[in-house]
C-alpha positions as CSV (number, residue, x, y, z in Angstrom):
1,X,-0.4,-15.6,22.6
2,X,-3.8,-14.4,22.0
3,X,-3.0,-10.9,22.5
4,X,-0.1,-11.5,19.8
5,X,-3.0,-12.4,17.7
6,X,-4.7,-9.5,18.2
7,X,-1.5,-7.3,17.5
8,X,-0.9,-9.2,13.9
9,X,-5.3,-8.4,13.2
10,X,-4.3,-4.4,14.1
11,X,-1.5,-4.2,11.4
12,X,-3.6,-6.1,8.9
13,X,-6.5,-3.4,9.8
14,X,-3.4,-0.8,9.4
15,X,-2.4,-2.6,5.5
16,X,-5.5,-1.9,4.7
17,X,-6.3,1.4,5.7
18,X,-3.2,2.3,4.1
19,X,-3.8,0.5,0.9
20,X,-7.3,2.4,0.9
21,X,-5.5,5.8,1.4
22,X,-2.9,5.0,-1.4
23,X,-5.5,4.1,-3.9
24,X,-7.8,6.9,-3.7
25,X,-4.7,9.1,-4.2
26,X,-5.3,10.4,-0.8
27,X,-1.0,9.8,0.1
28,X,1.1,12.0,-1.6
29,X,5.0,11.6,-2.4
30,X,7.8,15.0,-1.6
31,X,9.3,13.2,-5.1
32,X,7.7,14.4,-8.1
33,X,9.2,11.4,-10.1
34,X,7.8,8.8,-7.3
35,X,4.6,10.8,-7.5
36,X,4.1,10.0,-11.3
37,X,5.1,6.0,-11.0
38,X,2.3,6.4,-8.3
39,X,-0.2,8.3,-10.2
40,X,0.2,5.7,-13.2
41,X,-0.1,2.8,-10.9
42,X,-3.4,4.1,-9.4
43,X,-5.3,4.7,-12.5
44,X,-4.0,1.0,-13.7
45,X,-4.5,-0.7,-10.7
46,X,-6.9,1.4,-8.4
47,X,-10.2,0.2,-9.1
48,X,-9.5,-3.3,-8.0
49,X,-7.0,-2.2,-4.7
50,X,-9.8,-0.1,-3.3
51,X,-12.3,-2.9,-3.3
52,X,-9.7,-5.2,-2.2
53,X,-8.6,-2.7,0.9
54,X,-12.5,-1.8,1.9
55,X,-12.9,-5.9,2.3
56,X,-9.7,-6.5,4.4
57,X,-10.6,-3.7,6.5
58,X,-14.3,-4.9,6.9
59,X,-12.8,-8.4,7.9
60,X,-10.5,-7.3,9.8
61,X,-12.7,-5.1,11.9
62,X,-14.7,-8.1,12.6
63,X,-12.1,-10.2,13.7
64,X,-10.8,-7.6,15.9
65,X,-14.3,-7.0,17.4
66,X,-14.4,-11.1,17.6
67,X,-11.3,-11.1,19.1
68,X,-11.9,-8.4,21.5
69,X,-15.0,-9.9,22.9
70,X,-12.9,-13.3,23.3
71,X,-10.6,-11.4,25.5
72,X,-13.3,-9.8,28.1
73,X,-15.3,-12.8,28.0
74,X,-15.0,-14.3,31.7
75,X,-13.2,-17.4,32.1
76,X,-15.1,-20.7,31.7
């Protein structure tokens, strides 16, 4: 159970990461129409989903790191 844990903290660390990417305009789209919706979201929205990505990656690189060290820590 506690490595499920640690699996659900990885793809939360992954949501944000990719959130990040996506609002710096760092992800790119083959469709030129999808790229526009994208490009008008971002300069709506972006200011707010960068901050709100670079603190769910900061918390969840602690937890992880938490979690980690609760994982090698010897049995008691």
């Amino acid at each position: 159970m506690e490595y499920l844990g640690l699996i659900i903290e990885l793809l939360f660390l992954a949501m944000g990461i990719y959130i990040y990417l996506f609002a710096t305009g760092r992800l790119r789209s083959n469709d030129q129409e999808a790229q526009k919706r994208a490009e008008a979201f971002r300069r709506r929205n972006g200011t707010w989903m960068r901050i709100a990505a670079l603190l769910l990656i900061a918390l969840m690189a602690v937890n992880i790191c938490l979690h980690v060290m609760q994982l090698l820590a010897p049995a008691q």
